[in-house]
C-alpha positions as CSV (number, residue, x, y, z in Angstrom):
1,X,105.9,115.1,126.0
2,X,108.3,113.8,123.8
3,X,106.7,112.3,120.8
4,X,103.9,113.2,118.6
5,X,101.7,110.4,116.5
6,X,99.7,112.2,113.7
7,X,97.7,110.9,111.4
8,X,97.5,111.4,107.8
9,X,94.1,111.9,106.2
10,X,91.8,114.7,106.4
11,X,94.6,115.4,109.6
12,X,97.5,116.5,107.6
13,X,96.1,115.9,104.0
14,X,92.6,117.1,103.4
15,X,91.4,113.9,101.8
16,X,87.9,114.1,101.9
17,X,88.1,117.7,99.3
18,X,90.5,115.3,97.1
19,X,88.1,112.9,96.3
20,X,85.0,115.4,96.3
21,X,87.5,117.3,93.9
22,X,87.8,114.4,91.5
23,X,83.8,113.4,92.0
24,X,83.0,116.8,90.6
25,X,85.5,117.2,87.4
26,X,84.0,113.4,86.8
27,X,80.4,114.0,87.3
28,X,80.5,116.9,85.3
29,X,81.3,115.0,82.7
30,X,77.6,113.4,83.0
31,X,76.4,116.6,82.9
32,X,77.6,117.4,79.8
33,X,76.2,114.7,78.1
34,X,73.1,113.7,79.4
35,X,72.3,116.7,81.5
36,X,72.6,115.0,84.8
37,X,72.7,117.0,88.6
38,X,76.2,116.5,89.0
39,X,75.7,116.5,92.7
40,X,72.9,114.0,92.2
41,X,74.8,111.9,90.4
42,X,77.8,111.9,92.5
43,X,75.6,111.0,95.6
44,X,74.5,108.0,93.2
45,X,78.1,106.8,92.5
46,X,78.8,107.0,95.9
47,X,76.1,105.1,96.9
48,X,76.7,102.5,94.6
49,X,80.5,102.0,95.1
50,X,79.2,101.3,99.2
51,X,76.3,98.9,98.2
52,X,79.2,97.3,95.8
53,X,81.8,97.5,98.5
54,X,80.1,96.1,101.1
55,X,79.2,92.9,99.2
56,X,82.5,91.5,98.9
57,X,84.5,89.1,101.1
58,X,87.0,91.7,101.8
59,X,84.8,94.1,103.4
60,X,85.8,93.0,106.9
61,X,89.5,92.9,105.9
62,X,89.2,96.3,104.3
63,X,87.3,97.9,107.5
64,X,90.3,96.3,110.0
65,X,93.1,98.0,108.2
66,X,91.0,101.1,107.2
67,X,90.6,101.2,103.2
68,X,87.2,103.1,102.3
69,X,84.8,102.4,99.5
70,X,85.9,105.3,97.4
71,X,89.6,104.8,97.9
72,X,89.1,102.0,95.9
73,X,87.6,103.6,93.0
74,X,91.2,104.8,92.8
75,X,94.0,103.6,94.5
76,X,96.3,99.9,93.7
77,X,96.5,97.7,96.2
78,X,99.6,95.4,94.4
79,X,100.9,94.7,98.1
80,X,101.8,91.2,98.6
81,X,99.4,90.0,100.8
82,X,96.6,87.5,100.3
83,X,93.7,89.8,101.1
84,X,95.2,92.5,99.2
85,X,95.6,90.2,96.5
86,X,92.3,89.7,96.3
87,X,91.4,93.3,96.8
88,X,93.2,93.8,93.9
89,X,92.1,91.5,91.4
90,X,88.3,92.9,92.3
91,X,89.1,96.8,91.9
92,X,89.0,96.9,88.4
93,X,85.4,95.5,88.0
94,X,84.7,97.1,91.2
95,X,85.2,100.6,89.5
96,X,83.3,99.9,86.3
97,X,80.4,98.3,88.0
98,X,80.1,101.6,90.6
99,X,79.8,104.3,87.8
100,X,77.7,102.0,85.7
101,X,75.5,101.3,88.8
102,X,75.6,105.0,89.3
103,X,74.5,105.8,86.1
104,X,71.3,103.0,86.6
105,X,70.0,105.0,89.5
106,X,70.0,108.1,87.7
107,X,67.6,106.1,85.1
108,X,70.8,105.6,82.4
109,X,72.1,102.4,81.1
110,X,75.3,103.1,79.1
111,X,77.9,100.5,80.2
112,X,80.4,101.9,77.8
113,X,80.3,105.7,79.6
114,X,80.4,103.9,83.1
115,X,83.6,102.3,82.3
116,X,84.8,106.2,81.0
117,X,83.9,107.4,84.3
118,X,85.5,104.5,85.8
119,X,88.9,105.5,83.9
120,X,88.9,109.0,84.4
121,X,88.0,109.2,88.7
122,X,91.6,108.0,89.5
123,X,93.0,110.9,86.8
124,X,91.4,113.2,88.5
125,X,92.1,112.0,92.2
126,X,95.7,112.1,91.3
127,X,95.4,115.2,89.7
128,X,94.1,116.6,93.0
129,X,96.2,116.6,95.8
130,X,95.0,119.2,98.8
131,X,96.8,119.8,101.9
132,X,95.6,122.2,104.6
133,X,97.1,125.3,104.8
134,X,98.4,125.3,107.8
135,X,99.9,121.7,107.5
136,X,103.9,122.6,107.1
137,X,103.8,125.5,109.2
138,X,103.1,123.1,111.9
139,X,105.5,120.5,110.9
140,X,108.2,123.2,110.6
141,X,107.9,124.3,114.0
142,X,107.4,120.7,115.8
143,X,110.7,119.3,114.0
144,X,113.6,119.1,115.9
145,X,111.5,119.1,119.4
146,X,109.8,116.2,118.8
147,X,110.3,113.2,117.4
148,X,106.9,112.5,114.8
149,X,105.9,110.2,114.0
150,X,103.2,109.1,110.8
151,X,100.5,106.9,111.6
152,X,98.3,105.6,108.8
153,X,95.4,103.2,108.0
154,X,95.3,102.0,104.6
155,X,97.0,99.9,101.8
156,X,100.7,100.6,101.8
157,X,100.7,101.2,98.2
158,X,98.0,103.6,98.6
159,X,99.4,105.6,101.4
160,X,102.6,105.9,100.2
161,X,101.0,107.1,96.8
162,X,99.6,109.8,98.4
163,X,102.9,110.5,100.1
164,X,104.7,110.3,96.8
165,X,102.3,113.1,95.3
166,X,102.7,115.2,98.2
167,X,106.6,114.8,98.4
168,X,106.9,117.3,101.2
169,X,105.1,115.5,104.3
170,X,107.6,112.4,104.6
171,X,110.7,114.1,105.7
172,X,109.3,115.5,108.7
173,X,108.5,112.1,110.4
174,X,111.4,110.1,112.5
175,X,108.9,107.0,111.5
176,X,105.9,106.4,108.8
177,X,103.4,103.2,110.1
178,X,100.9,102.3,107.6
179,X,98.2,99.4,109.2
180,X,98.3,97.6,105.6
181,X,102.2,96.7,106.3
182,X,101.6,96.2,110.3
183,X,98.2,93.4,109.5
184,X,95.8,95.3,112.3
185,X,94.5,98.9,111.8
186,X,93.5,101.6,114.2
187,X,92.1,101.6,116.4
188,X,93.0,98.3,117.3
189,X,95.7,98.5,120.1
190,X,98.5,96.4,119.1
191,X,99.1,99.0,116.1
192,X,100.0,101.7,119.1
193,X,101.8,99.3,121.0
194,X,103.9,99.3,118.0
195,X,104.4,102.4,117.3
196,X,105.2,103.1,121.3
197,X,107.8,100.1,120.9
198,X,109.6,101.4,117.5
199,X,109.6,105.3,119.0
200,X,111.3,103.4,122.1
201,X,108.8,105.6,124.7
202,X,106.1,105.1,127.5
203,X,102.2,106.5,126.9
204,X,103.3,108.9,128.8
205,X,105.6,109.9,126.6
206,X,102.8,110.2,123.4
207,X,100.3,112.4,122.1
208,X,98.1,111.2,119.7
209,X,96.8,113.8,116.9
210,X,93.7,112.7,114.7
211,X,90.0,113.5,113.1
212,X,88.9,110.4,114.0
213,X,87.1,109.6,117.1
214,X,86.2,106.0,115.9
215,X,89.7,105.1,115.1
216,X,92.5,107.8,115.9
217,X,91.1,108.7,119.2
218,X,89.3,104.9,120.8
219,X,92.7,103.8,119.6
220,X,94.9,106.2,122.1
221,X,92.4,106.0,124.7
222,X,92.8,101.9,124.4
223,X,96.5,102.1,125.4
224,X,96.0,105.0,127.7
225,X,97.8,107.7,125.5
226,X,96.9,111.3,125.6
227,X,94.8,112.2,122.1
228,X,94.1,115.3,120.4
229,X,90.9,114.9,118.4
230,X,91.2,117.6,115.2
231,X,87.8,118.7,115.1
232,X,87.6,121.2,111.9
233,X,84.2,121.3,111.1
234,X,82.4,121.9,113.9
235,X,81.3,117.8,114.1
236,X,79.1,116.9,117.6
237,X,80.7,113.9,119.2
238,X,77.7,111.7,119.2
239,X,79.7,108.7,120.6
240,X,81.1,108.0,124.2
241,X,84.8,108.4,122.8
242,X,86.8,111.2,124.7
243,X,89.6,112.8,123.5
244,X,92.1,114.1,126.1
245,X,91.8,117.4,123.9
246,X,89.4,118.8,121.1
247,X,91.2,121.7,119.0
248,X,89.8,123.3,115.2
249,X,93.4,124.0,114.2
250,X,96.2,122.8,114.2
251,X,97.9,125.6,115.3
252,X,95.8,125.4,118.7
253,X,98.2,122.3,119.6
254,X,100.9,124.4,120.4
255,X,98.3,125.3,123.3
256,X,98.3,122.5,124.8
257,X,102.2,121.6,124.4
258,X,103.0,124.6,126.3
């Protein structure tokens, strides 16, 4: 095994307590002034933004590179691409129209506070940057054994926002693919393909580190690459994806190196 191909969020970065980090310090803002359940609400909002999300022509182009509903009630999407383009020039209304529509199913019509909420989400995801524990430790011992390698769906912008805020994960990785930049995301195969062309190896030469069966994992198994599926939370695999290996830390890689 030469080469390791990690993934980035909720793998590496935990970016699912982020947002949930920045949907709290937001909601609770609702609470204070019209007494709202914050967790109500935030259910609501998220609701919402996925009813919103899902109604515009670049939902499909959005699901193939792997940008979700509530990465867009924060992050800029200036790449220069036409369907980013587009993307972009719908976020901002996007955002308003989500915490306004939130607010509606929670029985409130206050345009003006929407557009607050709408304003102060990104703050607050910025604000909140969360990487699991054990991430470096990892890094630190893989460097210089293997070559890593980053691999990404998302806007580039995005992605490399989140790489800007948390300086210290770029360095370790030989290369950094984002599926924005390549046009197809996981786990379509011709984004592996890639990435086993630019790392110069074989398959056989790969292992492919993820917490997604749907994308990460059907994405290695595509190309006939070995896959670890990072399973922290105790998830059942309801689908008929199989990962070469299921492991709850990180640390239980060096397992299966060895």
């Amino acid at each position: 095994m030469k080469t390791l191909i990690f993934d980035l969020d909720d793998t590496l970065l935990w970016d699912a307590k982020s947002v949930k980090t920045a949907f709290e310090k937001t909601c609770q803002l609702a609470t204070e002034k019209y007494q709202l359940n914050a967790e109500e609400f935030e259910n609501a909002v998220r609701e919402a933004a996925r009813e919103l999300y899902q109604s515009y022509e670049t939902f499909a182009f959005t699901q193939m590179i792997g940008i979700n509903p509530f990465e867009g009630l924060w992050g800029n999407f200036g790449d220069d691409e036409e369907n980013f383009n587009k993307l972009s020039a719908l976020v901002p209304q996007y955002r308003k129209n989500a915490w306004i529509n939130g607010l509606k199913k929670m029985g409130i019509n206050d345009e003006a506070f929407g557009e607050e909420l709408a304003e102060i989400f990104p703050q607050k995801r910025r604000e909140s940057p969360f990487v699991y524990e054990e991430t470096f430790d990892i890094l630190d011992k893989l460097t210089g054994t293997y070559q890593l390698i980053l691999l990404t769906n998302g806007s580039p912008e995005l992605q490399n926002e989140k790489l800007t805020i948390t300086p210290e994960i770029a360095p370790y990785f030989d290369h950094i693919i984002i599926s924005g930049a390549f046009g197809r995301g996981k786990p379509d195969p011709t984004i592996f393909e890639h990435v086993l062309s630019k790392a110069g190896i074989d398959t056989t030469d790969a292992l492919m580190v993820g917490d997604n069966l749907l994308t990460d994992i059907k994405g290695a198994n595509a190309v006939g690459m070995k896959s670890v599926w990072i399973n922290r939370h105790n998830k059942k695999n309801e689908t008929e994806i199989k990962p070469t290996y299921e492991i709850k830390s990180l640390h239980e890689l060096f397992n299966i190196l060895n």
